[in-house]
N, C-alpha and C positions, 0 to 999 in steps of 0.2 A: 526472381522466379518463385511462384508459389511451393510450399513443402507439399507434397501429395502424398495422401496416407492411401492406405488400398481400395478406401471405400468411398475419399473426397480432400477437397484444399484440407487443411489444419487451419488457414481461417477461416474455413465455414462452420467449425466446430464452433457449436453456442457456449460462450466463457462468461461468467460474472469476474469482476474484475476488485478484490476485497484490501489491497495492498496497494495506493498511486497515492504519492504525497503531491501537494497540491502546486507547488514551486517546481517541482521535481518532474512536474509531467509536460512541463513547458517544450514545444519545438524548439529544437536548436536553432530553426531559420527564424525564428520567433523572437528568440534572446539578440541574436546577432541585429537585427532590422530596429528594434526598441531600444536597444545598445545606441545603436547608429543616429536616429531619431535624439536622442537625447544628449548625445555627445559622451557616452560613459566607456570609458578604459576597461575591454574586458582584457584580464590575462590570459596570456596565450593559451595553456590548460583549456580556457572554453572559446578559441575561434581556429587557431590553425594544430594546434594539435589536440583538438577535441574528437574521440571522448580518453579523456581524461585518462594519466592512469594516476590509480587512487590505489592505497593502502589505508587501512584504521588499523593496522595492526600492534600501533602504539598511542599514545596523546597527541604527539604529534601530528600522527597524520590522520586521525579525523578533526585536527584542527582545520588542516588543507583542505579535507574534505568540507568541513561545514565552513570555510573562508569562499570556495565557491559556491556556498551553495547561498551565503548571503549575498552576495553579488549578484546572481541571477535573483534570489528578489528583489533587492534596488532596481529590478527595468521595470516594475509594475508601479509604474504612476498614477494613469488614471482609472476611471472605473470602466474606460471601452476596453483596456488593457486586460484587465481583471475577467472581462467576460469573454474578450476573444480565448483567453488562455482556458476557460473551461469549456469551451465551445471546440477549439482545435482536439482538445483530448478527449473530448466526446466524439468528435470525428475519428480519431484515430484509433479509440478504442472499438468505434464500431467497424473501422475496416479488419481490423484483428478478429472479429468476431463476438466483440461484446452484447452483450444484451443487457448487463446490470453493471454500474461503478458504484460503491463505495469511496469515495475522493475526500483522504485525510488533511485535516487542514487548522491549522493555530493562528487563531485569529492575533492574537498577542503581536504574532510578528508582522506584521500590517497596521497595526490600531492607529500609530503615530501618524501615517500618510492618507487612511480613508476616515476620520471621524472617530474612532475607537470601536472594542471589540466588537458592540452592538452592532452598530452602522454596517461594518464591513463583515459581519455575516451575514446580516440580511441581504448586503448586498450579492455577496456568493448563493447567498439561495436564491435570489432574483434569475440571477445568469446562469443557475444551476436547473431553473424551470425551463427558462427558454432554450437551453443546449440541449435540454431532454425532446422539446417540444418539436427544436428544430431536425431533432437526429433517427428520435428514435428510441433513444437508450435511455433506459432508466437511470438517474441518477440518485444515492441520497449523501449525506456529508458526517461523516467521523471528526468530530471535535477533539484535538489534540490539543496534551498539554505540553508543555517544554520540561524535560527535568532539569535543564541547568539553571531554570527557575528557580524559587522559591515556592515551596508545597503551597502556601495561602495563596499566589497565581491560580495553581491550578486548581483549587478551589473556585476562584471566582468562575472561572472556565467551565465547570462542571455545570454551576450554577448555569452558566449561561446555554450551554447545552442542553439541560433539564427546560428553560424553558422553551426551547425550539424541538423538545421529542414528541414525535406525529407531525412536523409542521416542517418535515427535509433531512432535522438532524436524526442520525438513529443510532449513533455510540460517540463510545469517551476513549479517548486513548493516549498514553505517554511515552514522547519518543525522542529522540536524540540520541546520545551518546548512554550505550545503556550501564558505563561504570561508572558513573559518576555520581554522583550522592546516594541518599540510601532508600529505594524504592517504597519500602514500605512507609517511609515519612507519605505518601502520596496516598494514604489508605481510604483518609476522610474524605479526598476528593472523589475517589472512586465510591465511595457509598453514598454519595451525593448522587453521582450518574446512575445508579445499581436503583436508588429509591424511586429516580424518574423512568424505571424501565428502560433504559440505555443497555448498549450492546458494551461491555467492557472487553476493550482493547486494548492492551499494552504491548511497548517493544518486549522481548525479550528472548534466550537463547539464540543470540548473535555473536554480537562481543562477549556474550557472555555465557557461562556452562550451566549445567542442567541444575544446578545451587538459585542460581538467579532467577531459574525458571520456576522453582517448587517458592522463590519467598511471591512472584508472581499471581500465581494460584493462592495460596493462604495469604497473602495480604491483600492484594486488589480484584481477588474472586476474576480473575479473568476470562472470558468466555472464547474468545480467541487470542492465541498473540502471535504479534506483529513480527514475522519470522520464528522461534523457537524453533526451526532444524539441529540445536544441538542438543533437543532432546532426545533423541537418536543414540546418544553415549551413555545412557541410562535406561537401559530396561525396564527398570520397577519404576522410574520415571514417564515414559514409554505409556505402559500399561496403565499409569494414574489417569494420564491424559485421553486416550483412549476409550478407557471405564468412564469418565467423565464428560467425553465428548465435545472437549475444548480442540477446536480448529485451530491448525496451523498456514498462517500467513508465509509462505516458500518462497523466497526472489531469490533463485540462483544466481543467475548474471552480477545481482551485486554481490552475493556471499562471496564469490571469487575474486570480483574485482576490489575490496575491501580486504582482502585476503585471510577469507574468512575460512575458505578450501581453497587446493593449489590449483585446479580445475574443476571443469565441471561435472568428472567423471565420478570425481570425492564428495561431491552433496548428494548428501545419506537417502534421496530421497525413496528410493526402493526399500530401505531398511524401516521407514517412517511408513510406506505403503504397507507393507508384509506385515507390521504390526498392527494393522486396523486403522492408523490415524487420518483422522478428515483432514484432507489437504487443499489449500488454494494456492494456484500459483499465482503471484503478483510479478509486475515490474517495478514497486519502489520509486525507485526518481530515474527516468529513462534519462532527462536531459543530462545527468552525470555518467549514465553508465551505458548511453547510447545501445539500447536495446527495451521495446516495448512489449504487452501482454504476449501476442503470438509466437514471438522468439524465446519463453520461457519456456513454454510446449515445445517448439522445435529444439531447440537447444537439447531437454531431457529428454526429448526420445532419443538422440541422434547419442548423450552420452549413456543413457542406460537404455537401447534400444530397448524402448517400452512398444508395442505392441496398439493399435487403434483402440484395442480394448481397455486398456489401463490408464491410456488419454481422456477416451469418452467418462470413465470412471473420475478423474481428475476434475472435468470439467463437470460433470454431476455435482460432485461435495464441494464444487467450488460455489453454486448456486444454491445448495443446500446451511451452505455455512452464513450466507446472506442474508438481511434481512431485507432482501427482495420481494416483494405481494406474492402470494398463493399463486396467483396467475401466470405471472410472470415465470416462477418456479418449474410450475407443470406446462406449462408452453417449449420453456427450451428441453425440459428432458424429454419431451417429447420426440423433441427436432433433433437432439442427439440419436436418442435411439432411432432415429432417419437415417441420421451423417451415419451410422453404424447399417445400415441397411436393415435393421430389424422393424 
């Protein structure tokens, strides 16, 4: 059943969409049928008791976590594979109401299977022109690096980024498991992206506290990142970000299911509003956490019963934090302030 707000669907509401990892936004009917096709053993985690329940609340269990998360990409063999999966999540973003994706993605973890890192991003930006072309939606692509890399990776990565900015790519970003080695080793890579005029995106204030968040900001100049909800526990942290107008990347659904809050009642996001901060809701990797863009919306109204006003505001800074064309920008707030009846 559609969520109905007092003035329209909550999927008619126009969303840019700044947080989807690329593996991560696959259909579940998607994974199970390429599965099947190919003879590969998925564990039960992703077919009969999917979705998943997940914890990263220790090493262990974002091990679990990223154990399925390479699994699902072992089903990407070919390159029809590669294009159905951006093409579905362009579809699926647009029945949520999207008009812009940002779709993060590390070539690295591919390079082996389509030609290397070159090859298979051009190839994603091939199938990333025609999902646009076929759907509707804007797409462009965030170049991620891995940190359980080595920093001179994502070096190469930035490089490769830099030379794809204007031509689909339009940020740099570092993601995984955000304890694990020491952020700021990643600095050079990010002033590599930062010289090409790239969007600098990193994980950070997830698994980790508002410490993590400020070496974030002074080492990788960060312009958005990738969740930071737990900068919310730091007020003068709070108010840097703010004064700064560094956007925050918000996936409730998984901060919970990661046990990041005990619900969804406990993500700060009102505390992160009331302070001025530019917020995008994302859905992160649906295929783990069984829940996409429009359920981020409903989810938060439904636990901080937010009000149509505070949503259309949501989805404002979500297109504002993009780096979406001028047109495209002033077209949906447009249409918001429609969905709002103004």
């Amino acid at each position: 059943m559609a969520e109905v707000g007092e003035r329209g669907t909550l999927e008619s509401l126009p969303k840019a969409h700044l947080h989807l990892h690329f593996t991560g936004s696959m259909r579940h009917r998607t994974l199970l049928e390429l599965a099947a096709r190919d003879g590969i053993a998925l564990p039960d985690q992703l077919v009969t008791e999917w979705p998943p329940q997940l914890s990263a609340a220790d090493e262990k269990g974002w091990f679990r976590f990223q154990r399925l998360y390479d699994v699902a990409r072992s089903v990407l063999r070919t390159e029809a594979d590669v294009r159905r999966l951006v093409l579905e999540a362009a579809e699926d973003d647009v029945a949520d109401g999207g008009r812009w994706l940002e779709i993060q993605v590390d070539p690295s973890g591919y390079a082996a299977r389509f030609g290397g890192i070159t090859a298979f991003t051009d190839l994603v930006l091939d199938a990333v022109a025609d999902a646009s072309a076929r759907t509707g939606l804007g797409i462009a692509v965030v170049v991620a690096a891995n940190r359980t890399r080595h920093p001179l990776d994502a070096r190469t990565l930035a490089r490769l980024a830099a030379q794809y900015a204007g031509r689909g790519v339009v940020g740099f970003g570092l993601s995984n498991d955000e304890r694990r080695g020491s952020t700021a080793d990643f600095a050079k890579a990010f002033e590599i992206a930062e010289r090409a005029g790239l969007l600098l995106a990193p994980h950070g204030g997830e698994l980790r506290g508002p410490d993590h968040v400020r070496t974030c900001l002074d080492a990788l100049h960060a312009d958005r990142l990738g969740h930071g909800v737990r900068s919310a526990e730091d007020p003068a942290l709070l108010d840097r970000i703010v004064e700064a107008g560094v956007a925050l990347e918000v996936c409730p659904v998984s901060n919970v299911a990661l046990g990041v809050y005990s619900d969804l009642t406990s993500v700060p996001l009102p505390v992160l509003l009331d302070a001025g901060a530019t917020v995008a809701l994302g859905a992160d990797d649906p295929l783990l956490f069984g829940s996409r863009l429009n359920a981020q919306y409903a989810c938060m109204r439904a636990a901080h019963d937010l009000p149509d006003e505070r949503l259309a505001d949501l989805a404002r800074m979500s297109f504002r934090a993009s780096r979406a064309p001028s047109d495209v920008v002033a077209e949906a707030e447009a249409d918001i302030s429609a969905w709002l009846g103004r």
